[in-house]
N, C-alpha and C positions, 0 to 999 in steps of 0.2 A: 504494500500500500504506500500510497506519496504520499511523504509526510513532510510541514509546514510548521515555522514557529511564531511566534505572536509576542512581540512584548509587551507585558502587560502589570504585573503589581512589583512593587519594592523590594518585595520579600517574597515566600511561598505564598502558591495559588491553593487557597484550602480546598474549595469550592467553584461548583460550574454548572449551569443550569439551561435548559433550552424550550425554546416554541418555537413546534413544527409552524405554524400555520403563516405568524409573523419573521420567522427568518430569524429570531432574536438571542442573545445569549449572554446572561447574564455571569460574572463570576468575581469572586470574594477568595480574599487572601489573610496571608500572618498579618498584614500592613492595616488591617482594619478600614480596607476600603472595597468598595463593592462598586462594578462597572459594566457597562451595558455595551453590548456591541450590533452590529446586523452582521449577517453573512451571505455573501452573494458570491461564490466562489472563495472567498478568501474575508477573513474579519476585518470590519472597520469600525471605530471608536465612533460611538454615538452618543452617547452621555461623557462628562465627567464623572470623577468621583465622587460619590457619598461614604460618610463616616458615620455611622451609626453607633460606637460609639460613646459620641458627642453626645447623643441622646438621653441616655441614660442615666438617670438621677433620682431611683431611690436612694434610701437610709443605706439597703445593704447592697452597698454597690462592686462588683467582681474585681479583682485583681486589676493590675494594667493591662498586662500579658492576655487574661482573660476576656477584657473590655473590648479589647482589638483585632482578635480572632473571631473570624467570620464562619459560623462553622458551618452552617445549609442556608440553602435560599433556594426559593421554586417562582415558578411564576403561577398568577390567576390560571383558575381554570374557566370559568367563566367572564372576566375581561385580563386578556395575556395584558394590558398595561399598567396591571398590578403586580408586585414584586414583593415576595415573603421574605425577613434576612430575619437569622437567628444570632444574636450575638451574646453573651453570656449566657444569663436566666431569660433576656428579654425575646421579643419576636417581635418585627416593626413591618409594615406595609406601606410600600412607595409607591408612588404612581410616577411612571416613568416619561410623564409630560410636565412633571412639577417633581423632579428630580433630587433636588437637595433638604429635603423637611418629610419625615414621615406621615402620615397622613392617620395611619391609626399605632398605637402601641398597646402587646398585651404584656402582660406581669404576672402572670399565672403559676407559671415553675417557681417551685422553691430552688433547683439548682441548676447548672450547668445544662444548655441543650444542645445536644449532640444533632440531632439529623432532623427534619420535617418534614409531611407528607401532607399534602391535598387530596380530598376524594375526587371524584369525577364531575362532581356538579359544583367544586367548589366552595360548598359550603362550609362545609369541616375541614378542619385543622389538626394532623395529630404531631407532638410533639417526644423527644424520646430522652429522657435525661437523666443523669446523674445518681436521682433519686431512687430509681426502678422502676419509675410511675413513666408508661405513658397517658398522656393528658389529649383529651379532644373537646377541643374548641368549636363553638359552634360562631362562626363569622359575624352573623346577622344577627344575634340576639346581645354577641360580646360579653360570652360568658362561658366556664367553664360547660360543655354538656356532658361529660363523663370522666372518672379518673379508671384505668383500668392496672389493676394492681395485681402483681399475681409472679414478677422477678423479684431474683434473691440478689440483682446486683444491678449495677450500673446497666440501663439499656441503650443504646448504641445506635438501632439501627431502628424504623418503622417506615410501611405503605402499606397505604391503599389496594385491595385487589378491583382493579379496573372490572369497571360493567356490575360489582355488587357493591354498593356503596357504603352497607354497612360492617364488611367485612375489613382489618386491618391484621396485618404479618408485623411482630418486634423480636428483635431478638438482641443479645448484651450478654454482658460477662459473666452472668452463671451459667452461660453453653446452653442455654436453652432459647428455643423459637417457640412463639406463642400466636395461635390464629383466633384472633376474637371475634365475639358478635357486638361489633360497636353499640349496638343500639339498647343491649340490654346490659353492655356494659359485663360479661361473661366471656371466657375463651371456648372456644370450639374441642379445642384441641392442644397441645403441647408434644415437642421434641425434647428432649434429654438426649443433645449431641455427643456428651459423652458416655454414651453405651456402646458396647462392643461394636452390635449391628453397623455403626456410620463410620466406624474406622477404617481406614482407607492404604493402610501400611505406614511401614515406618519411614521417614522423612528426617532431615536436621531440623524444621518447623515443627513438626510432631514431637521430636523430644520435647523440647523446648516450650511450646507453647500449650495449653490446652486450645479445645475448638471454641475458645469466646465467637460469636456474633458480631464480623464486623460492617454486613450489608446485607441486602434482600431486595431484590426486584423482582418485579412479576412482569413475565413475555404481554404486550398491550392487547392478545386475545385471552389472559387469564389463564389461556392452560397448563403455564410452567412457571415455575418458581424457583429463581436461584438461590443460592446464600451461601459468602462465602466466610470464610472461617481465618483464625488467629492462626491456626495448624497447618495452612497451605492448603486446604481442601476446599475444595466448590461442592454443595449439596442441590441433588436435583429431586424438583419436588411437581408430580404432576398434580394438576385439579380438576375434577367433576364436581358439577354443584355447589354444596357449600361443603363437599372434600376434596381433601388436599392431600397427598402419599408421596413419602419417599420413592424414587426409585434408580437412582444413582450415585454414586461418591466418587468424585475423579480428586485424586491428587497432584492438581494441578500449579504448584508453587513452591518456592522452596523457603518463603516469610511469608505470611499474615497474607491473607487476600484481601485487600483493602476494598473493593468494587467488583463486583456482578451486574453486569447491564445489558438488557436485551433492547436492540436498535427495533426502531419502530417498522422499517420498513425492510421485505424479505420477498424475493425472486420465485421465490420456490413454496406453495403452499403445503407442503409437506416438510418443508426445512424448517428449523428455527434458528437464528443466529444467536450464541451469546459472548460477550465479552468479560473476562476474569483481567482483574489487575492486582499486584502483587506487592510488597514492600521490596519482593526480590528486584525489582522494576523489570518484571517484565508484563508484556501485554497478550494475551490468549484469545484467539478468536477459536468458537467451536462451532459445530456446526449439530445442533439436535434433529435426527431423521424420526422422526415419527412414524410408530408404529401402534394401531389400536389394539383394545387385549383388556376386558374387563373392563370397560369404558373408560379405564384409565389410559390416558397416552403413554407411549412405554417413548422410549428414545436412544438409538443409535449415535453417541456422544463423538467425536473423532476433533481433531485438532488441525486446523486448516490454513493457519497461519500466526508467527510470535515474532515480536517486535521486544529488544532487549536495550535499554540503557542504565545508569549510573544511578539515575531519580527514582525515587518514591515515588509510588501515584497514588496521589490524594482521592481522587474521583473525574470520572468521565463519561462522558453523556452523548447523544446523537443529533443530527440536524442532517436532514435527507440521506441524502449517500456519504454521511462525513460524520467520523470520532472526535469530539472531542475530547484534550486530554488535560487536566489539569496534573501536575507533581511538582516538587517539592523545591522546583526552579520558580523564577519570576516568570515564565512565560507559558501561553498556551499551546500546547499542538495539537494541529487537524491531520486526521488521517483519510484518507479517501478509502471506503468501504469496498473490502475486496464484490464483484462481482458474482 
C-alpha cells in the first residue's frame, strides 16, 4: 500500500477520527490540541487548533500531563459538524463552524476517560474510564441515562454495535469483554479472556502481559467483532441477533494490540477486511472469508498484507479507500487500501 505522511501535532498523535460522508478527519494529540482536516486525495488543514484543555475548571481538576492529553474524539452521528473530545474526566462538543469555544461540556466521570462511543442515531454517548464504570449519556436530555457497572478494573475500550442501538461491547484491565443491554442497563453476556479456551500460544507478549482489553470494533454490518489484546492476540467474535461467539484467536503481534478496525468499505461480499495494530509497530491487514455454519458466521482468517516501523500506533481509522494512521510521531499516515 502507498503510504503518505502528514505533519500534524507537536508531540504524539493520541487520536484520529473520521466521516465517510463529509471527507472529514479529525485528530488529537500529547500536545493537547485537536485539528480538523478534509481529505481529497491527500489531507488539508481546515481548522486550526482547539485546546480543550483550557476549558476545564472544576475544583478537581487533572494533572497537567493529564489536562493535555486528548484521549478519543468521534464525530456527530446525526450532524458530522459536531465533534466529541474526551480530555481528562471531561467530554466537550465543538461544532466545527464555531471552532475555538465548546458549545456543550459534560462532567459526569469521576475519573480518567479513556475511549468514547456514539450509537447510530447519535443520541447516546458511552464513555469508558478509569473507574470501571462505563457511563451512557443521553445527549438531549444532558444527563446521565445509565451507569453500567459490572469491571473489576480500569475499562479501556467501549462501542456501539451498529444497527442495535441498544446494545454496547467494553472491555479493560481485568481481561474481560462485557456485551450489554444498554437500555436496561444489564450485560448480555461476559468473556473471561483469560481462560484456557482464548489462548492462542506462547509469544514474548504472552509472557509478559496478561490479555487486558485494549480495543473493540464491530465490522459496520455487525457481524464481527474484533478485540485486540495486551498479549499480542486479536479475538474474533461473530454475531447473530442479540449473540455474539467467539470463534477465532490469531496471535497476531508480538506487544499489546493497541487497534482492531474494520474499514467501512469491502470489494468482496463474502470478504471482511480487518486491521490489527500493534505496540510492536506493526500494521496487519486480514482478510475474514466467511463461511455460514449455525447461523453463526465462521471465518477463514489469513494475513494479506504488514507494514513494519519504529512507532507505536496509537489508533487508526478509515476514509474511502485510505488508512488512517495515527502513532507515536507528530505526524499522520494515509495508506491507500490494498484492493
Amino acid at each position: 500500500m502507498a503510504e503518505n505522511e502528514y505533519c500534524n501535532h507537536n508531540r504524539s498523535v493520541t487520536c484520529v477520527a473520521s466521516e465517510n460522508i463529509s471527507k472529514l478527519i479529525a485528530s488529537g494529540g500529547e500536545d493537547g490540541q485537536v485539528k480538523l482536516w478534509v481529505f481529497d486525495g491527500k489531507l488539508k488543514s481546515l481548522a486550526s487548533c482547539v485546546r480543550p484543555a483550557a476549558h476545564i475548571t472544576e475544583k478537581r481538576k487533572p494533572s497537567e500531563s493529564e489536562a493535555e492529553d486528548i484521549a478519543s474524539l468521534c464525530f456527530g452521528k446525526s450532524d458530522f459538524r459536531h465533534i466529541f473530545v474526551a480530555v481528562g474526566s471531561c467530554i466537550f462538543c465543538y461544532d466545527i463552524r464555531r471552532f475555538q469555544k465548546p458549545t456543550e461540556k459534560f462532567t459526569f466521570n469521576e475519573e480518567e476517560i479513556n475511549h468514547i462511543s456514539l450509537d447510530d442515531s447519535g443520541e447516546f454517548l458511552a464513555t469508558a474510564d478509569d473507574s470501571g464504570t462505563v457511563t451512557v449519556i443521553s445527549l438531549s436530555d444532558k444527563r446521565v441515562y445509565r451507569l453500567l457497572k459490572s469491571h473489576k478494573n480500569v475499562v479501556y475500550t467501549v462501542q456501539y454495535r451498529p444497527k442495535r442501538r441498544w446494545e454496547v461491547i467494553s472491555g479493560g484491565f481485568d481481561c474481560h469483554l462485557f456485551h450489554w443491554n444498554a437500555l436496561k442497563g444489564k450485560p448480555f453476556c461476559a468473556w473471561d479472556l483469560n481462560c484456557e479456551v482464548y489462548k492462542t500460544g506462547i509469544s514474548l507478549a504472552s509472557n509478559i502481559n496478561p490479555p487486558y482489553v485494549l480495543n473493540v470494533h464491530f465490522s459496520s454490518d455487525g457481524n464481527f467483532l474484533a478485540s485486540g489484546q495486551a498479549d499480542g492476540s486479536v479475538k474474533i467474535f461473530s454475531c447473530h441477533g442479540k449473540h455474539i461467539k467467539h470463534i477465532e484467536s490469531i496471535q497476531a503481534h508480538a506487544a499489546g494490540v493497541s487497534q482492531v478496525h474494520f474499514p467501512l468499505l469491502t470489494t468482496d461480499s463474502r470478504c471482511t477486511l480487518l486491521y490489527s495494530s500493534g505496540n510492536d509497530g506493526k500494521l496487519i491487514a486480514w482478510k475474514l472469508m466467511s463461511q455460514e455454519k449455525d447461523k453463526f458466521k465462521r471465518a477463514d482468517v489469513r494475513a494479506v498484507w504488514t507494514s513494519s516501523s519504529s512507532e507505536k500506533i496509537n489508533c487508526i481509522t478509515s476514509l474511502s479507500e485510505h488508512l488512517i494512521v495515527a502513532d507515536t510521531s507528530s505526524q499522520l499516515k494515509v495508506f491507500t487500501l490494498p484492493s
